[in-house]
C-alpha positions as CSV (number, residue, x, y, z in Angstrom):
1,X,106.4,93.7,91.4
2,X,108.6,95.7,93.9
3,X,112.8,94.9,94.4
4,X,113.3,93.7,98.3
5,X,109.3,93.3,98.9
6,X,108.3,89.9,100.0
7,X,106.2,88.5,97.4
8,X,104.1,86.8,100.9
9,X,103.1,90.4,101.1
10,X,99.9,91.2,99.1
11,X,99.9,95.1,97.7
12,X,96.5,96.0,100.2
13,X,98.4,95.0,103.0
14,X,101.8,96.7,102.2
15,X,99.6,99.9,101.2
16,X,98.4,99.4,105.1
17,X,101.6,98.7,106.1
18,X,102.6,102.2,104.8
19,X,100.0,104.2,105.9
20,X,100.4,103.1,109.6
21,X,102.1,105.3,111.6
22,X,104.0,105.3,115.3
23,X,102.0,103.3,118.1
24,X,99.3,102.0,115.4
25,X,98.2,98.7,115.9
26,X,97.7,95.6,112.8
27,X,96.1,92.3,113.9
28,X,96.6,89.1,112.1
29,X,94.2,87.0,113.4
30,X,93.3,83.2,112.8
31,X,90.6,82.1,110.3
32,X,87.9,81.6,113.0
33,X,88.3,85.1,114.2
34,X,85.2,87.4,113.6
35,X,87.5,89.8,111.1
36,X,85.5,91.7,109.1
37,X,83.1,92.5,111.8
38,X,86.1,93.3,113.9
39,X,87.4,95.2,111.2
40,X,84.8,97.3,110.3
41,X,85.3,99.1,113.7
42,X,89.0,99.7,113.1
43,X,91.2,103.1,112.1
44,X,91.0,102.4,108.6
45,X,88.2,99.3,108.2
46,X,89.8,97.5,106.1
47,X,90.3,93.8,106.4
48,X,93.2,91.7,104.3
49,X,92.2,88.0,103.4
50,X,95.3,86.1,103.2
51,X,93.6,82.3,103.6
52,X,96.7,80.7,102.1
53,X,99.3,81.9,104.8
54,X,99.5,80.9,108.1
55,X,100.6,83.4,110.9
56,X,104.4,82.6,111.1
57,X,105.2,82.7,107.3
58,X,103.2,85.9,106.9
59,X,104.5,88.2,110.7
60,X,108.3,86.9,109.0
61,X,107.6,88.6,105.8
62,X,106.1,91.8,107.7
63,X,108.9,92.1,109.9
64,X,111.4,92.6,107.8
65,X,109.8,95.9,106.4
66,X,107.4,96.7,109.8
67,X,109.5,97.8,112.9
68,X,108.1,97.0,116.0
69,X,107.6,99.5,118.8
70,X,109.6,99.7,121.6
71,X,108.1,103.2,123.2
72,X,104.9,101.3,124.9
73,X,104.5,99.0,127.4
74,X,104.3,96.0,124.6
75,X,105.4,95.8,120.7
76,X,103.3,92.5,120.6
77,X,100.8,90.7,122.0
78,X,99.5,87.4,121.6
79,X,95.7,85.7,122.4
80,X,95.8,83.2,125.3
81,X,94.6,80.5,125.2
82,X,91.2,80.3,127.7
83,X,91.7,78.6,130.9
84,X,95.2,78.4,130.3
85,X,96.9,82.1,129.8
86,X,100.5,81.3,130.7
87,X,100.6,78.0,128.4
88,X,101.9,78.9,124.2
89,X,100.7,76.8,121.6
90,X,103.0,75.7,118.7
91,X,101.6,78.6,117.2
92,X,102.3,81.7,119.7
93,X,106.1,79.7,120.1
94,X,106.7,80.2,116.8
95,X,105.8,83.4,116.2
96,X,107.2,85.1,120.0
97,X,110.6,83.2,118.6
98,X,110.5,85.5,115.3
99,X,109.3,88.6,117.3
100,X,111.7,88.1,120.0
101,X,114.7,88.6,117.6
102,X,113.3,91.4,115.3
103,X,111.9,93.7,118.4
104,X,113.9,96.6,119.8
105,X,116.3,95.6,123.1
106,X,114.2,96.5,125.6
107,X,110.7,96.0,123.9
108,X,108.0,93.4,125.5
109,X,106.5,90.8,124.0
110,X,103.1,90.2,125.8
111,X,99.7,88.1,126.1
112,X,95.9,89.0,126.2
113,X,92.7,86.8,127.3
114,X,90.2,86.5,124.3
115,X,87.9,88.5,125.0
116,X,90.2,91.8,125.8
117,X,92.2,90.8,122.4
118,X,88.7,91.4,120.5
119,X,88.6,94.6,122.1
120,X,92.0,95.8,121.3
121,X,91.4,94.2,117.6
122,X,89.0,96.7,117.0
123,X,91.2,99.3,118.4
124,X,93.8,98.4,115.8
125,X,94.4,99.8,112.0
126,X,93.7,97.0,109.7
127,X,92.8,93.5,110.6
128,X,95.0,90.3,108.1
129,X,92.9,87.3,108.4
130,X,94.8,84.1,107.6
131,X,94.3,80.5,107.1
132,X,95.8,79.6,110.2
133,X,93.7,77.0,111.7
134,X,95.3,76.1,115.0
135,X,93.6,77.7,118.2
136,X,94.4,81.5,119.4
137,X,96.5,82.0,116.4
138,X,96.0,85.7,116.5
139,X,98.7,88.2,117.4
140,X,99.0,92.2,117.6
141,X,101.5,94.0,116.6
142,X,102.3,97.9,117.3
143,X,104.5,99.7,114.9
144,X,107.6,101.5,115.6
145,X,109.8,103.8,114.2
146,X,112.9,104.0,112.4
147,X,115.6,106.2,112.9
């Protein structure tokens, strides 16, 4: 055990955490996401199981040790929902209202359609698969720096 390191945190995915630099991408993705495939095609291609923790209680823990970016056009993104890109479930709302007070003044907080999310999944470092069982709960988030 660490001081000050949320216990939610499991040591692969703080190791990760750490090893991520400026502009790289994690996604914490749903249980019905395709994750290891997705992850094998990643930076580092690993995947974190985490099927206890659903996406709010886990992005909270992270974002008190993971700044978000505020250098590119978005720090976050979130996967719409099909057919219906503008509307947020109870899941995105939860999670856009944690992200929207640790992100930089000035950073964006955006959305994806499905299938471009899968493409920018792989794209990412490291894929988190949860538990979380409600629909399009699957965010990215690009890490900043601290100064």
């Amino acid at each position: 055990m660490l001081k000050g390191i949320d216990a939610k945190l499991s040591a692969h995915l703080v190791y990760l955490m750490m090893q991520m630099g400026h502009g790289d991408e994690i996604a914490i993705v749903d249980a019905n996401f395709p994750a290891h495939s997705t992850a094998l095609e990643t930076v580092s291609g690993e995947l974190v199981d985490l099927p206890a923790m659903d996406a709010p209680t886990l992005i909270e823990a992270m974002i008190s040790h993971f700044p978000l970016d505020e250098f590119y056009d978005f720090a976050a993104w979130r996967m719409e929902i099909d057919g219906a890109p503008t509307e947020m479930g109870e899941v995105h709302s939860q999670v856009f209202t944690l992200l929207e007070k640790a992100k930089p003044e000035g950073a964006k907080l955006g959305s994806l359609e499905r299938q471009t999310f899968y493409q920018q999944a792989k794209n990412c470092f490291a894929v988190v698969r949860l538990g979380e069982m409600r629909p399009f709960g699957c965010f990215i988030l690009r890490k900043g720096v601290i100064f």
